[in-house]
C-alpha positions in Angstrom: -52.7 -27.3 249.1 -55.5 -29.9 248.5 -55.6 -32.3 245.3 -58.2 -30.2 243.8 -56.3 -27.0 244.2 -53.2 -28.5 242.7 -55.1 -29.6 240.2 -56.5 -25.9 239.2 -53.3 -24.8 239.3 -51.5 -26.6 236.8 -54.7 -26.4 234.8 -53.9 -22.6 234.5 -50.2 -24.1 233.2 -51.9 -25.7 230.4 -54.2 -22.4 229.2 -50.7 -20.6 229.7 -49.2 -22.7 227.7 -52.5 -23.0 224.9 -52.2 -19.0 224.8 -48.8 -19.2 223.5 -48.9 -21.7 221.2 -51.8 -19.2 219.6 -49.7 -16.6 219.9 -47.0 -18.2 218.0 -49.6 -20.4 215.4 -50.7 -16.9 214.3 -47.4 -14.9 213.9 -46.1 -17.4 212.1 -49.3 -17.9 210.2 -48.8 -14.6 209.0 -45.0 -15.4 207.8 -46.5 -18.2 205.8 -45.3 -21.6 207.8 -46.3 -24.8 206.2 -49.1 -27.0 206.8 -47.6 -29.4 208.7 -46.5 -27.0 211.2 -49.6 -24.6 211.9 -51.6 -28.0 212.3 -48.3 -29.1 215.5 -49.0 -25.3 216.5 -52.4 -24.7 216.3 -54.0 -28.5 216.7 -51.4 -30.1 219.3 -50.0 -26.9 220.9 -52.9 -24.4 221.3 -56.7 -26.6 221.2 -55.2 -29.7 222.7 -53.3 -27.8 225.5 -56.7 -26.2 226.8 -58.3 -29.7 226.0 -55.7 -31.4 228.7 -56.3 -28.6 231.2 -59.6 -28.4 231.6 -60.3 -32.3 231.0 -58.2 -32.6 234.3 -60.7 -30.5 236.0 -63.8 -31.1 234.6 -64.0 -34.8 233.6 -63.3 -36.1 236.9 -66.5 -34.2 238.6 -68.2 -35.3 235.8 -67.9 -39.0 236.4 -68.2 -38.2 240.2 -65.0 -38.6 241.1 -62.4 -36.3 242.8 -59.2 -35.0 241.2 -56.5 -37.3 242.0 -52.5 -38.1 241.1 -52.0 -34.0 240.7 -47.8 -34.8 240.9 -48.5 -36.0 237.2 -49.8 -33.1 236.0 -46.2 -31.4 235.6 -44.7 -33.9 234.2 -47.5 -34.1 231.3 -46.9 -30.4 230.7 -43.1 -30.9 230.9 -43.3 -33.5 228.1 -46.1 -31.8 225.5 -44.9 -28.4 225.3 -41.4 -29.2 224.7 -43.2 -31.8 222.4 -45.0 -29.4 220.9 -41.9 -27.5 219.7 -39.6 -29.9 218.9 -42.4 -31.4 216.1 -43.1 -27.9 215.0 -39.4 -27.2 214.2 -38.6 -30.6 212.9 -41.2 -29.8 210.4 -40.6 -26.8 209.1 -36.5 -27.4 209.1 -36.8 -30.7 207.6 -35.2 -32.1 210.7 -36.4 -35.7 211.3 -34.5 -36.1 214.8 -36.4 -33.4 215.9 -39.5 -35.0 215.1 -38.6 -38.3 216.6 -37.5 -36.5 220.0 -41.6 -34.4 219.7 -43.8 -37.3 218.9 -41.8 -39.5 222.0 -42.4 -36.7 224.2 -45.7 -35.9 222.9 -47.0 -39.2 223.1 -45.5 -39.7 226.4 -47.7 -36.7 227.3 -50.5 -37.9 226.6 -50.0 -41.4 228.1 -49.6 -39.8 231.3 -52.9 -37.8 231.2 -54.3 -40.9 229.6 -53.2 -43.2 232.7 -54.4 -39.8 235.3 -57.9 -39.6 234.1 -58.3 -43.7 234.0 -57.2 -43.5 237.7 -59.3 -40.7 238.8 -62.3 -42.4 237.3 -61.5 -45.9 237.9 -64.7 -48.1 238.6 -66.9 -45.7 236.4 -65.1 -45.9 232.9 -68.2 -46.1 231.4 -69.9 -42.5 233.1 -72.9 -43.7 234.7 -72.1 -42.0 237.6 -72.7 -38.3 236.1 -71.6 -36.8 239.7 -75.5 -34.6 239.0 -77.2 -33.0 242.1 -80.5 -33.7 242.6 -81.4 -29.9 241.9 -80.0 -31.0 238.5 -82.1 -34.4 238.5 -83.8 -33.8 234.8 -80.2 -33.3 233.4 -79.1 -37.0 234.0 -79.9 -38.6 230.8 -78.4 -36.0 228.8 -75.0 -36.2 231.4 -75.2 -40.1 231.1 -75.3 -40.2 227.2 -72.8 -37.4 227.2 -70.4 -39.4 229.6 -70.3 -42.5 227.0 -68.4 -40.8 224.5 -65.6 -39.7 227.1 -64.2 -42.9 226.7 -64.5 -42.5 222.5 -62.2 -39.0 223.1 -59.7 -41.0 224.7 -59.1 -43.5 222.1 -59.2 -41.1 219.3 -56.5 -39.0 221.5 -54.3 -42.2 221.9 -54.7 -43.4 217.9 -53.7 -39.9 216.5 -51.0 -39.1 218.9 -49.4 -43.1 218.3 -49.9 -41.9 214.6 -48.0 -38.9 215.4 -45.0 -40.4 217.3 -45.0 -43.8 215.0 -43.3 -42.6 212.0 -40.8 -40.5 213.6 -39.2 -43.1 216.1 -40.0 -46.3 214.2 -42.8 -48.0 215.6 -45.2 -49.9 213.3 -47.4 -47.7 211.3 -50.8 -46.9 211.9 -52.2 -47.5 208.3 -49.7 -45.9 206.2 -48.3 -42.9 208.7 -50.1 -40.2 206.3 -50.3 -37.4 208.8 -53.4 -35.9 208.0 -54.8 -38.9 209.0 -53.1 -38.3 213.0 -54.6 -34.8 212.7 -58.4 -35.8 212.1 -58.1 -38.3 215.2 -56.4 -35.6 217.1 -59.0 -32.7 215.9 -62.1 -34.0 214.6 -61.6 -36.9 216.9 -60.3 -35.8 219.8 -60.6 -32.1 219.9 -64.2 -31.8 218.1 -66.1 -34.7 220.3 -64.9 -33.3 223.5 -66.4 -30.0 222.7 -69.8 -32.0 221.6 -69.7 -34.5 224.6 -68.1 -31.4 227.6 -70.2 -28.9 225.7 -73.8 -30.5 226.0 -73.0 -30.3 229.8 -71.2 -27.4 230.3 -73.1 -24.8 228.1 -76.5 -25.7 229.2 -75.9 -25.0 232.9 -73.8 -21.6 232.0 -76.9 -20.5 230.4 -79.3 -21.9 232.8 -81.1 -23.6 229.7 -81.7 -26.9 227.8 -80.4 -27.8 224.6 -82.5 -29.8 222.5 -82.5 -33.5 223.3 -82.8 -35.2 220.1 -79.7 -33.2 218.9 -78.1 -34.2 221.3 -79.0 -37.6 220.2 -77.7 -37.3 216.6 -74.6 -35.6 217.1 -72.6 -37.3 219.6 -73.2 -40.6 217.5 -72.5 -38.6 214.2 -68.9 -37.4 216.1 -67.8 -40.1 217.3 -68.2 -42.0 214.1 -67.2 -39.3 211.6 -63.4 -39.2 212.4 -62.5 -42.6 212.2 -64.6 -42.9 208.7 -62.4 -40.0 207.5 -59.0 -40.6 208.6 -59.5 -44.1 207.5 -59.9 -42.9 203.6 -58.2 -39.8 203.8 -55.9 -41.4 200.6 -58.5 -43.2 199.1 -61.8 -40.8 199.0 -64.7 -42.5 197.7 -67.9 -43.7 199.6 -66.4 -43.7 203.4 -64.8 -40.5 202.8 -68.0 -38.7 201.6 -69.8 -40.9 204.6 -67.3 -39.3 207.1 -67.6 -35.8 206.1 -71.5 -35.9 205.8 -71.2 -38.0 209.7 -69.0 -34.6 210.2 -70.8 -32.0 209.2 -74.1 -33.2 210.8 -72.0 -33.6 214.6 -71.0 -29.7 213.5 -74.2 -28.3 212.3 -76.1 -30.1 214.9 -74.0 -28.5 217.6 -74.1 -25.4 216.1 -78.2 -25.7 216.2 -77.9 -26.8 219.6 -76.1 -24.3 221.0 -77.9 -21.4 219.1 -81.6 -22.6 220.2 -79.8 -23.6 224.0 -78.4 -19.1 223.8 -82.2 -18.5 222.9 -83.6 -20.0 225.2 -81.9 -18.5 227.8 -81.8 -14.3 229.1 -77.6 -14.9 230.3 -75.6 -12.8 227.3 -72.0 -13.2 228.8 -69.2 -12.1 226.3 -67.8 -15.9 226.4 -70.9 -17.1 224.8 -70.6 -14.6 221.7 -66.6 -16.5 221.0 -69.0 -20.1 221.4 -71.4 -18.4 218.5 -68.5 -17.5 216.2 -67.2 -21.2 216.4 -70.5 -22.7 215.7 -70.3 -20.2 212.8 -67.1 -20.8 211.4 -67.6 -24.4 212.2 -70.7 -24.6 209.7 -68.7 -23.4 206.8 -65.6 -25.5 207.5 -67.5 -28.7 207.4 -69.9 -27.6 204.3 -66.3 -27.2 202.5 -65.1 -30.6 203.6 -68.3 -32.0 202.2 -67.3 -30.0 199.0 -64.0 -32.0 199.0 -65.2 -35.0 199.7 -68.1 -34.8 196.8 -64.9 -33.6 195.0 -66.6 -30.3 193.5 -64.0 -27.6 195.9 -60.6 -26.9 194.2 -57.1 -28.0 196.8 -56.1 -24.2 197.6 -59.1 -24.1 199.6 -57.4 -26.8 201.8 -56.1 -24.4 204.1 -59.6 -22.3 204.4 -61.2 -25.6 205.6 -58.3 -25.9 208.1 -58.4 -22.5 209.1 -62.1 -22.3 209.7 -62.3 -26.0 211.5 -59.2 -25.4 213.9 -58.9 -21.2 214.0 -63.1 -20.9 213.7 -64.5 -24.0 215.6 -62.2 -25.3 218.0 -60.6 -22.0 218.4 -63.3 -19.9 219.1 -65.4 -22.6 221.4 -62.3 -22.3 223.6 -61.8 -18.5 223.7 -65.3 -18.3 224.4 -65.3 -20.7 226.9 -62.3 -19.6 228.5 -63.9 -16.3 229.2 -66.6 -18.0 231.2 -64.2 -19.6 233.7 -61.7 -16.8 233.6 -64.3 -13.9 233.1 -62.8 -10.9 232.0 -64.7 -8.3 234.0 -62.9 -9.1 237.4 -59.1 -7.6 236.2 -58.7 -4.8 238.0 -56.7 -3.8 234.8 -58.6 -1.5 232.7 -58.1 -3.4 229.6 -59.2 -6.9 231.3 -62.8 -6.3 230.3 -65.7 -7.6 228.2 -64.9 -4.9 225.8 -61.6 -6.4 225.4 -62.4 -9.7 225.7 -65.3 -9.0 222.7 -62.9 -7.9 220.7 -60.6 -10.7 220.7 -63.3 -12.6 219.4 -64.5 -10.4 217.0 -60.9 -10.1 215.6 -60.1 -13.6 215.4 -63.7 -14.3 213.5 -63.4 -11.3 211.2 -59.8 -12.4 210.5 -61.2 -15.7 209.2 -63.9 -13.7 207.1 -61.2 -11.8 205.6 -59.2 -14.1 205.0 -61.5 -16.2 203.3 -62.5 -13.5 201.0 -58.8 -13.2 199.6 -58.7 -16.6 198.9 -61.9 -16.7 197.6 -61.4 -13.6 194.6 -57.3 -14.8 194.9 -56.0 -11.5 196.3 -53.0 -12.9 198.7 -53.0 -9.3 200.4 -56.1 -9.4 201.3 -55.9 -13.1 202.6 -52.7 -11.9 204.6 -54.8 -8.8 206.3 -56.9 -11.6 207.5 -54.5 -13.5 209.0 -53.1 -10.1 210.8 -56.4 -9.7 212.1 -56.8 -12.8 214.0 -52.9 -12.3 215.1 -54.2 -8.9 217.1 -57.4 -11.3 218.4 -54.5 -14.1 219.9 -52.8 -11.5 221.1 -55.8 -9.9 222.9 -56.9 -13.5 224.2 -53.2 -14.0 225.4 -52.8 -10.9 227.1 -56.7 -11.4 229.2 -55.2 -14.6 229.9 -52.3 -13.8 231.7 -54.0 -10.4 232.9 -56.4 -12.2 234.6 -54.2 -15.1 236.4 -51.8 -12.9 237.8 -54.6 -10.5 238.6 -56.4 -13.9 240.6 -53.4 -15.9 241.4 -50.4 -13.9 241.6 -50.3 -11.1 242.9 -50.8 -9.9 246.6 -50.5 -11.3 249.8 -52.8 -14.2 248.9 -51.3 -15.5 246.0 -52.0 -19.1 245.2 -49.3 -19.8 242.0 
């Protein structure tokens, strides 16, 4: 088995892994878990999981470079999920020993896939090297400028998880160890400018179109410099918090823009492309309520909405959608791996978050929780495709590859 291929494979470990953490985010989302521990479920188990995965496959091609070191991969995954879980359960047991044991592993985690990637594209930190064909030539600029902000991603990953870890096992804080501060470096930062900076090279070529250049210009600027501004005055509010959310929400609506005149543009309507839609969607309305609460006119139970349509809508949807593009659904030879399917997932998970936003909004707490067991059937639809489709591909048969 080649580098590459090793790398693929454990790849597929981390979406495994992703699918279950939004498995388990939304069952226990509908038991009512506390904040603290949807965000360790949802944030670090289920978007940042995918985030690792595919970042080992696609970030090294993108700074023309070959996949290299794939003996680290494991032990990453060996050291976040288990991470993962132990934070998750310290939090919602109270257990602080538990926490200390998740945030060592978790940031050990992500030091290893911080020291991989660094390796891999050694000599080239910066991204000038885009690794862009020539039939791609007139992408370049767009790849270069993309490419810059890689390095951004990486140092908003490293400050939230340190964040994360630092209180737990007694390390010197990072500010004041508020952990909503860890989880805008990890989401908005981390999470959200990946899916700008991957995004405006990924999309564009799946739809065989251009997005628009001077977006492209305005958000990746406005997302890498919205988190910091926000997690900085998360306590505080005032001027730099309303900056940060209005840097936010222009990196969210741009993107949205982007990617809706990009899907115009092109005549490619793959089912993955609809789940990218419903982020962009859902990613609108979370950041016009986080401008609400930084302008201070949105009452606090709308706190979890905003979560729920940032992480759950945005992030979670960009990645089922995009998911289905690399694992597309149609090829199971399952009846129930199909677009159908597939669309459905999506359509659940988005009309969960619609529901659910209507209970909150006229305060009926059934209603919210009928939501919330909507977009549990739409994780388990995405789950099952998932695993469907890899042991469909990978598994099974004489040709199995692991």
């Amino acid at each position: 088995m080649t580098d590459a291929e090793s790398v693929s494979r454990w790849a597929r470990g981390f979406v495994l892994a992703s699918a279950g953490f939004l498995v388990a985010w939304r069952a226990l989302a509908v038991a009512g878990i506390n904040r603290r521990t949807a965000v360790f479920l949802g944030l670090y188990g289920f978007v940042l999981h995918t985030v690792f995965g595919k970042a080992y496959s696609l970030v090294p091609a993108y700074f023309g470079r070959t996949p290299e070191t794939p003996r680290a991969l494991p032990v990453h995954l060996g050291l976040t999920v288990p991470g993962v879980v132990a934070l998750a359960v310290g939090s919602a047991t109270d257990r602080s020993a538990l926490s200390a044991v998740g945030g060592a592993l978790w940031l050990g985690g992500v030091v290893v896939f911080v020291a991989v990637l660094s390796w891999t594209v050694r000599g080239n930190l910066s991204g000038a090297e885009t690794g862009t064909g020539e039939a791609n030539a007139d992408r370049r600029p767009v790849d270069r400028f993309a490419n810059a902000f890689i390095p951004v991603v990486v140092a908003y990953l490293l400050a939230g998880s340190y964040a994360t870890a630092a209180p737990a096992v007694g390390l010197p804080l990072l500010v004041d160890g508020y952990p909503p501060r860890a989880a805008h470096l990890l989401g908005a930062g981390a999470a959200a400018l990946l899916v700008f900076a991957v995004g405006f090279r990924l999309l564009p070529r799946f739809l065989a179109a251009h997005p628009p250049r001077a977006l492209v210009g305005v958000v990746l600027p406005a997302g890498a410099l919205g988190p910091a501004a926000l997690a900085a005055s998360l306590v505080e509010r005032g001027a730099v918090f309303a900056a940060g959310a209005a840097l936010e929400a222009v990196a969210v609506l741009g993107f949205a823009v982007a990617f809706a005149v990009t899907f115009a543009r092109s005549d490619r309507r793959r089912v993955g492309f609809y789940g990218v839609l419903g982020g962009a969607v859902a990613g609108s309305a979370g950041v016009l309520l986080g401008l609400r609460f930084a302008l201070g006119g949105a009452p606090a139970t709308l706190l979890a909405l905003h979560r729920e349509f940032n992480l759950l809508g945005f992030l979670g949807l960009t990645i089922v959608g995009v998911a289905y593009q690399f694992y597309p659904p149609a090829v199971g030879s399952f009846r129930w791996t199909s677009d159908r399917t597939a669309l459905a997932s999506i359509a659940a998970i988005l009309s969960g978050l619609a529901v659910e936003a209507a209970g909150v909004l006229a305060s009926l707490p059934l209603l919210a929780s009928v939501g919330r067991g909507l977009a549990l059937v739409g994780a388990f639809l995405y789950a099952g495709l998932i695993v469907g489709l890899f042991y469909d591909r990978y598994w099974s048969g004489p040709g199995r590859s692991g």
